[in-house]
C-alpha positions as CSV (number, residue, x, y, z in Angstrom):
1,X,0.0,0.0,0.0
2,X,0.9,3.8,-0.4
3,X,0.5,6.4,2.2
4,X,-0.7,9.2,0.7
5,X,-0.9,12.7,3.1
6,X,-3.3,15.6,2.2
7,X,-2.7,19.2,1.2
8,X,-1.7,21.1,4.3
9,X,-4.9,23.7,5.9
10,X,-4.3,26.6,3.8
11,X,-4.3,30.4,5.9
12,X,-7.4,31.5,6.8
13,X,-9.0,27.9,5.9
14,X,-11.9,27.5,8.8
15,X,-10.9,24.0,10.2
16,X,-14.2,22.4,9.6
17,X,-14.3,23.5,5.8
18,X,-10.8,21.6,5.6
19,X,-11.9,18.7,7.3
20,X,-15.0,18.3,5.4
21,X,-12.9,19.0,2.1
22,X,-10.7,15.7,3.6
23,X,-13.6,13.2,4.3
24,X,-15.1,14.1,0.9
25,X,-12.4,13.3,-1.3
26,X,-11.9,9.7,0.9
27,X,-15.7,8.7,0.8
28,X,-15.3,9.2,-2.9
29,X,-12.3,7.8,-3.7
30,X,-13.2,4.6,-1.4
31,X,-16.0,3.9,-2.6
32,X,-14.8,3.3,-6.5
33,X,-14.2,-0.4,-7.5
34,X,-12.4,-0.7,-10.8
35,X,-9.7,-2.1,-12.2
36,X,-8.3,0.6,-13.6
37,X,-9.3,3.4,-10.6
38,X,-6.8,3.4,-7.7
39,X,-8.3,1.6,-4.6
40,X,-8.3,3.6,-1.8
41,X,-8.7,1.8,1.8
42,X,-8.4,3.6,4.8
43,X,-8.0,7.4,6.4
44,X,-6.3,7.9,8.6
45,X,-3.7,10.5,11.1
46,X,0.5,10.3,11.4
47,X,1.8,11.1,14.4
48,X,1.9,14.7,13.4
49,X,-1.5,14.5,13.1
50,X,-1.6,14.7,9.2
51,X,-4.4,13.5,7.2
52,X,-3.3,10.6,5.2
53,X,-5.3,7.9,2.7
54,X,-3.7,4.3,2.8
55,X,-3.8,3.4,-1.2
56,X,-3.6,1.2,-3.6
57,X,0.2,0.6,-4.7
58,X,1.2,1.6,-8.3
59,X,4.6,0.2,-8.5
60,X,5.1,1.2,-12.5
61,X,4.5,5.1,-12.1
62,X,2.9,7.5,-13.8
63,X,1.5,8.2,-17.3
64,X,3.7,11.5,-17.3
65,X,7.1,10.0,-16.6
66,X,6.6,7.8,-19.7
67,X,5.5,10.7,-21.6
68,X,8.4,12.8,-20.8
69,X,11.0,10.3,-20.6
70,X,10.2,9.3,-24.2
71,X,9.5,5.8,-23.5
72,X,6.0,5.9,-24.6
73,X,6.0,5.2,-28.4
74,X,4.3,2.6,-29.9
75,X,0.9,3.3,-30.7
76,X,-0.6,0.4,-30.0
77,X,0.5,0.7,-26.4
78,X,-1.0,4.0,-26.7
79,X,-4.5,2.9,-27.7
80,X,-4.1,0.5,-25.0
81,X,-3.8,2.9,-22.4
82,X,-6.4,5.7,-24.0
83,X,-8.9,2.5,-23.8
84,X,-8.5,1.9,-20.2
85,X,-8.5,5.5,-19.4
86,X,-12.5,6.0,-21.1
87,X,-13.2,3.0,-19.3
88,X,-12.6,4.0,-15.9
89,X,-13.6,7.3,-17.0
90,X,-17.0,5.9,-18.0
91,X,-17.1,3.7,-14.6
92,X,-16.6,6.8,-12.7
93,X,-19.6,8.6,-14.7
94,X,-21.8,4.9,-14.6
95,X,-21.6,6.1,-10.3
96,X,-21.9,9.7,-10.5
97,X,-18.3,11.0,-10.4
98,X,-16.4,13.2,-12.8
99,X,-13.1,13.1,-12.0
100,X,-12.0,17.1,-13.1
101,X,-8.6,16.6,-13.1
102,X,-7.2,14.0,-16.0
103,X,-3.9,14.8,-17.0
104,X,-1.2,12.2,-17.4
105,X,0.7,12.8,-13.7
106,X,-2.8,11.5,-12.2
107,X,-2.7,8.5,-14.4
108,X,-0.6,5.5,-12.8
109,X,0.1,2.0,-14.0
110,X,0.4,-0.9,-11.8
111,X,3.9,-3.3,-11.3
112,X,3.3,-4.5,-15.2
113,X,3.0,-1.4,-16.7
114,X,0.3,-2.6,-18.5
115,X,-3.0,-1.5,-16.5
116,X,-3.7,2.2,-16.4
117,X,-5.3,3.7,-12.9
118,X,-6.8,6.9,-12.4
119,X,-5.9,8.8,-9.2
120,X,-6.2,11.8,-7.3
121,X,-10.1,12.6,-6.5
122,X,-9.3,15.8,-4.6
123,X,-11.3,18.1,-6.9
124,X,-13.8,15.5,-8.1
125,X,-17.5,16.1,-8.1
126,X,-20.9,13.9,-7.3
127,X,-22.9,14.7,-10.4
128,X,-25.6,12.7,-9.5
129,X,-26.7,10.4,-6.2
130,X,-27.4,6.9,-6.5
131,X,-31.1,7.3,-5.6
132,X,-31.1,9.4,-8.7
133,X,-31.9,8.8,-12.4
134,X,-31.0,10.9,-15.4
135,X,-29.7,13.7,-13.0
136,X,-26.3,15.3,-13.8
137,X,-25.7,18.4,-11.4
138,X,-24.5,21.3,-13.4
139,X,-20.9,23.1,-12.2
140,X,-19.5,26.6,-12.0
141,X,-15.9,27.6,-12.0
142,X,-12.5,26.7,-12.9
143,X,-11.1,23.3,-12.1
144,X,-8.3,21.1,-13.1
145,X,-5.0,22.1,-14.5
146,X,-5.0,24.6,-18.0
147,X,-4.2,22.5,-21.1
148,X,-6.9,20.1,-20.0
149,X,-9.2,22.5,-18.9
150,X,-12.4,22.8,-21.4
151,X,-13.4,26.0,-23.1
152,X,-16.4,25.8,-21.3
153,X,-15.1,26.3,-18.1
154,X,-13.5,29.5,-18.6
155,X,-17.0,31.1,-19.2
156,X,-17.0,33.3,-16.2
157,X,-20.5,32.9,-14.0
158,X,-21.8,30.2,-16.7
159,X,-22.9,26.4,-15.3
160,X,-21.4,23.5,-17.6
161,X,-21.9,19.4,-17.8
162,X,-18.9,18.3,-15.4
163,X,-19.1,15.0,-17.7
164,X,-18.4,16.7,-20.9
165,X,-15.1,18.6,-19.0
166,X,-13.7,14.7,-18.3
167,X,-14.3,13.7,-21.8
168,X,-12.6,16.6,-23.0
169,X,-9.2,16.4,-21.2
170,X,-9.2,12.7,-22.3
171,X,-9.0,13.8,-25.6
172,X,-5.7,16.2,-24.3
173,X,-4.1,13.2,-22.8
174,X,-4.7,11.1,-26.1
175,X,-2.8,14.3,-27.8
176,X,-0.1,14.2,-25.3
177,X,0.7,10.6,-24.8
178,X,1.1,11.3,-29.3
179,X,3.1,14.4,-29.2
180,X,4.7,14.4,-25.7
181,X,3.6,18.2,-25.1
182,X,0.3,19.7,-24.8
183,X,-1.8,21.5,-27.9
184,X,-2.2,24.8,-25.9
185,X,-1.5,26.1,-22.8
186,X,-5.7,27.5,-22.7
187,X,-8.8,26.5,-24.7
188,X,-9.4,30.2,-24.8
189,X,-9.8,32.8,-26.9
190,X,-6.5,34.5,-25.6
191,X,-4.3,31.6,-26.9
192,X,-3.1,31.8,-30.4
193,X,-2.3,28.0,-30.8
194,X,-6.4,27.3,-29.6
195,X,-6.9,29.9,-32.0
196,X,-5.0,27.8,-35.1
197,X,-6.9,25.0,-33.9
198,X,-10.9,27.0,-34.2
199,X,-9.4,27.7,-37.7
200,X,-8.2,24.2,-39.2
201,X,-11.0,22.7,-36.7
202,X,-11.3,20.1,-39.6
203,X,-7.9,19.5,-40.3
204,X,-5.5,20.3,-37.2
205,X,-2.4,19.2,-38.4
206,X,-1.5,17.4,-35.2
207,X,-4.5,15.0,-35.3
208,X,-3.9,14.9,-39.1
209,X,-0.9,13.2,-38.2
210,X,-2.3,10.5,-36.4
211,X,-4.1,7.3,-37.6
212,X,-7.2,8.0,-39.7
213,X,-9.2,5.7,-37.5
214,X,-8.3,7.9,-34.8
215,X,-10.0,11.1,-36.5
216,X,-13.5,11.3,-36.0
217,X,-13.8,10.6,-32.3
218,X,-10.8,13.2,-31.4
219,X,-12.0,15.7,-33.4
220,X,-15.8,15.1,-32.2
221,X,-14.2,15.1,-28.3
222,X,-12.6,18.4,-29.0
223,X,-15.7,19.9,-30.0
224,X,-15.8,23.2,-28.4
225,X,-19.3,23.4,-28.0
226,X,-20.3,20.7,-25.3
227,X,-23.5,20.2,-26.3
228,X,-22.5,18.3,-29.4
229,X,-19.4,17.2,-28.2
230,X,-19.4,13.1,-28.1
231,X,-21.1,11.2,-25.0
232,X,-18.2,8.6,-24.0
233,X,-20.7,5.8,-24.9
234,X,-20.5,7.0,-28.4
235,X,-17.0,7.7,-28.1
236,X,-16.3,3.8,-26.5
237,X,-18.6,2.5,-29.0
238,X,-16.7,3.8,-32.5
239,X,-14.8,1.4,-34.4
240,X,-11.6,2.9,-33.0
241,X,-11.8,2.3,-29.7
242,X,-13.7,-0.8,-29.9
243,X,-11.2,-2.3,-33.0
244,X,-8.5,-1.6,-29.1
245,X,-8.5,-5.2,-28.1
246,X,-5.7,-5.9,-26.4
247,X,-5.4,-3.9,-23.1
248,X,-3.9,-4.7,-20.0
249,X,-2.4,-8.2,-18.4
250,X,-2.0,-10.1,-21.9
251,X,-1.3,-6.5,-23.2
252,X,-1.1,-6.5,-27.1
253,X,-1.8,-10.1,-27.9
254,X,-5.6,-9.9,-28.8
255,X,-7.1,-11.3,-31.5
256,X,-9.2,-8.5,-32.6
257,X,-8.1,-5.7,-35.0
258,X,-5.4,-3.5,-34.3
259,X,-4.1,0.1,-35.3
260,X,-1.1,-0.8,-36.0
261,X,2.0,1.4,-34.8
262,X,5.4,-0.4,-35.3
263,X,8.2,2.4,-35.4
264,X,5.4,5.2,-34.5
265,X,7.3,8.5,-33.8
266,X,6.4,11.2,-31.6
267,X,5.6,14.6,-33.7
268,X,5.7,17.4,-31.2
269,X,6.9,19.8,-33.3
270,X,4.6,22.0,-35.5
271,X,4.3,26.0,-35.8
272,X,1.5,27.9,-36.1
């Protein structure tokens, strides 16, 4: 298991509002059973009287490192990984949960390397209760961190679909894990690179780059209006992602069709 210790009480940070920020995150976090979500099993003090979760153990590190070390490059392993990552996306929304936070450093893979685990539930938010049917609870305000933030949730004062902000920045991660950087630093109107891509929304040549297969569903996840952008069970549904057989254990050895990747080389280079 992993010890993991919460954010220190900020200044001026009423004790009870921390505390009830601490017992939040846990009762979400613990009650999520998935293969690939990170198991959390317990809460509880060190002897400095620090809040801590006892976690699930990811021996093989995170998504980022192998991003950044440039380890990550065959694209079938990439698939692989993008797969898991809308299923236990989709598990979280199947309960209620969006997640708010998916970038690659809160993305961890277990002692194989080979099973992706989503992580790090301090911003999350219940959408809907269990009691509850066809109920999604509307959101205000910034959350996550900028290149994998929506356009949506820069909208100052304007409510948006918490479900639709997830599927987005899975679509960013997708990008990254392909071009080891990110496509913007904002999804506003302030950054020229967002800007190229409202322009060539079509044919960005970044996603041009990439399989064919792959360029429906990106481009219809990076939709930057969120009521059209693509529910994840259309998304999990499209021949891409359902042609991803071979995910996780047996990793790369299923029978079912494959993009195929041998040699695949990172492109993150490209001017505006």
């Amino acid at each position: 298991f992993k010890i993991k210790q919460f954010r220190k009480r900020r200044k001026n940070e009423p004790y009870k509002a921390y505390i009830k920020k601490v017992i939040s995150e846990f009762c979400i976090s613990s009650s999520l059973k998935h293969q690939n979500v990170v198991e959390t099993v317990d809460l509880i003090q060190d002897k400095n009287e620090n809040w801590c979760e006892v976690m699930e153990y990811c021996s093989g590190g995170d998504l980022y490192t192998r991003i950044n070390t440039g380890t990550l490059t065959n694209i079938d392993e990439i698939n692989c990984y993008f797969k898991q990552l809308l299923t236990g996306v989709a598990y979280l929304h199947s309960v209620g949960v969006c997640h708010r936070d998916l970038k690659p450093e809160n993305l961890l893979m277990d002692e194989t390397g080979t099973i992706l685990k989503i992580t790090d539930f301090g911003v999350s938010e219940v959408f809907r209760f269990p009691w509850e049917k066809n109920v999604v609870k509307r959101v205000t305000g910034l959350c996550g961190s900028e290149p994998y933030i929506a356009p949506e949730e820069w909208s100052e004062d304007k409510d948006y679909d918490p479900i639709k902000v997830d599927i987005w920045a899975c679509a960013i991660v997708y990008y990254t894990m392909n071009h080891m950087s990110v496509p913007w630093r904002q999804a506003n109107a302030g950054d020229k690179y967002y800007e190229y891509y409202l322009n060539h929304i079509t044919n960005f040549s970044p996603i041009e780059e990439l399989p064919k297969i792959t360029h429906e569903v990106l481009y219809h996840m990076l939709d930057p209006n969120p009521e059209t952008r693509w529910s994840m069970d259309k998304i999990i549904g499209s021949e891409w992602i359902q042609g991803v057989t071979a995910c996780g254990g047996e990793a790369y050895k299923g029978k079912g069709k494959v993009v195929s990747g041998d040699g695949h080389l990172h492109t993150s280079k490209w001017r505006v």
